[in-house]
C-alpha positions in Angstrom: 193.8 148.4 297.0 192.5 150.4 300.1 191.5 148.3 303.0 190.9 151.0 305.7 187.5 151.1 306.2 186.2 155.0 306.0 184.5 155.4 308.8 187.0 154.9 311.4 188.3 158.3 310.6 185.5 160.3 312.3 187.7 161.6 314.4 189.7 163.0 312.1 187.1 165.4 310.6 189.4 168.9 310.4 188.1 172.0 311.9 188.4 174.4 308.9 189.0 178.0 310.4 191.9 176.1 312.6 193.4 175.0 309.4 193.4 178.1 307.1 194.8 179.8 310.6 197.2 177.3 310.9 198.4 177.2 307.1 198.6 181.0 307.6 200.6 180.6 311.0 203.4 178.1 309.3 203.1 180.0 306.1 201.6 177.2 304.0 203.6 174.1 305.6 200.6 173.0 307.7 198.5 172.8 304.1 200.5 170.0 302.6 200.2 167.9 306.0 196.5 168.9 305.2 196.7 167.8 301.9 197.9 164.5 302.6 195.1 164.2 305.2 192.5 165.0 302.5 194.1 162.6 299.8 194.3 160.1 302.7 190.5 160.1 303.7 189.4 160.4 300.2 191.0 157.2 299.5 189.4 155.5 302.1 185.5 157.1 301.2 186.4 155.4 297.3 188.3 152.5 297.8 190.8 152.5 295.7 194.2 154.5 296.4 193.9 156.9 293.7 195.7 160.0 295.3 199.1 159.4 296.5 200.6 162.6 298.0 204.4 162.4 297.0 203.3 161.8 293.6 201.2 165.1 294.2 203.8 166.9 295.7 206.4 166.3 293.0 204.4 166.7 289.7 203.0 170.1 291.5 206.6 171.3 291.6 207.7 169.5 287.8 204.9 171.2 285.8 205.0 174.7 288.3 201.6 174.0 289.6 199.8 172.8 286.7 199.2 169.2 288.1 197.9 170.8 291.3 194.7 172.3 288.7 194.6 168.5 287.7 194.4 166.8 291.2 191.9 169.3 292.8 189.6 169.0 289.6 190.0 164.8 290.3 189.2 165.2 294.2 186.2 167.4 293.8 185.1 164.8 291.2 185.6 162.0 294.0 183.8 164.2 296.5 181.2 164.1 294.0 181.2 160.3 293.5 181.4 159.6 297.2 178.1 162.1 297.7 176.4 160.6 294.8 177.2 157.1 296.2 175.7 158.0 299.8 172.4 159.5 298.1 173.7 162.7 299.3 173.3 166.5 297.8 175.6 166.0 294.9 177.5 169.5 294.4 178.5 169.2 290.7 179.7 172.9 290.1 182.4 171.7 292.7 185.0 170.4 289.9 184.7 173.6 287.8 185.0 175.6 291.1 188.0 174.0 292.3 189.9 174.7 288.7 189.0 178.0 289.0 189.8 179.2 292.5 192.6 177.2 291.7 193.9 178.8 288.9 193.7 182.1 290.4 196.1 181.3 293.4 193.2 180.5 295.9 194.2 176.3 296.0 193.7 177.1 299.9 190.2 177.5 299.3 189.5 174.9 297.4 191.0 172.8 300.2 188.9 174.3 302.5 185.7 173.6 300.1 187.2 170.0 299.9 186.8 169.4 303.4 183.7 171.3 303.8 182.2 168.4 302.0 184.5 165.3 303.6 183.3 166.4 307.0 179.4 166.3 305.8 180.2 162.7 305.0 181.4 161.9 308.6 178.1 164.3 309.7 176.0 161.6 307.4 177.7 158.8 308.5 177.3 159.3 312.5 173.5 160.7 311.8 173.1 157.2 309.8 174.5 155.7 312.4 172.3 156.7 315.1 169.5 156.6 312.8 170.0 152.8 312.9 170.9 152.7 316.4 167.4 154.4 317.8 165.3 152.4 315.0 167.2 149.3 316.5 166.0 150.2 320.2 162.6 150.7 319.2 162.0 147.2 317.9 
């Protein structure tokens, strides 16, 4: 079971354009150490350790890619769950989207969606935060 608590990884929030230009740069290397990152915070934000990146990594290469179709559809669905949970703007085209640009060769994108939407969830965490913080000076 996941004990890290979610929110300690504000600092980790990725600066998207930097990563596309990286992944780009290292001709896709830096997108599984992306990867990894995303499965990694996307644990923490559900829970549970759902997405585990060597078993990613090796049943993308078994089936030729098919899994990848599989795991991006799953993430966007936790993304999703994670939004839904926070009373956030839930994005439900975001599963169908992420098979699709998936599908046709654009899994970069999808990642880049992906953390589109995990970085709003550090942006509603620290406004939440000092939400509570200002109402807690005014009293």
């Amino acid at each position: 079971m996941q004990t890290q608590d979610p929110y300690q990884y504000e600092s980790i929030t990725q600066n998207i354009v930097a990563s596309l230009i990286l992944t780009l740069i290292t001709f896709g290397i830096f997108a599984f150490y992306w990867q990894y990152k995303q499965m990694k915070i996307l644990n923490a934000w559900i829970g549970r350790d759902e997405y585990f990146f060597w078993r990613w990594f090796f049943l993308c290469i078994i089936t030729c890619g098919i899994y990848e179709v599989y795991e991006e559809y799953k993430m966007s669905q936790s993304i999703n769950w994670v939004e839904n949970k926070y009373n956030m703007v839930v994005h439900r085209n975001l599963p169908i989207a992420a098979v699709l640009l998936t599908l046709v060769g654009l899994g970069i994108i999808t990642t880049a969606i992906q953390q589109h939407y995990i970085n709003k969830f550090y942006d509603y965490y620290l406004n939440l935060l000092s939400n509570n913080n200002s109402n807690s000076t005014l009293v």
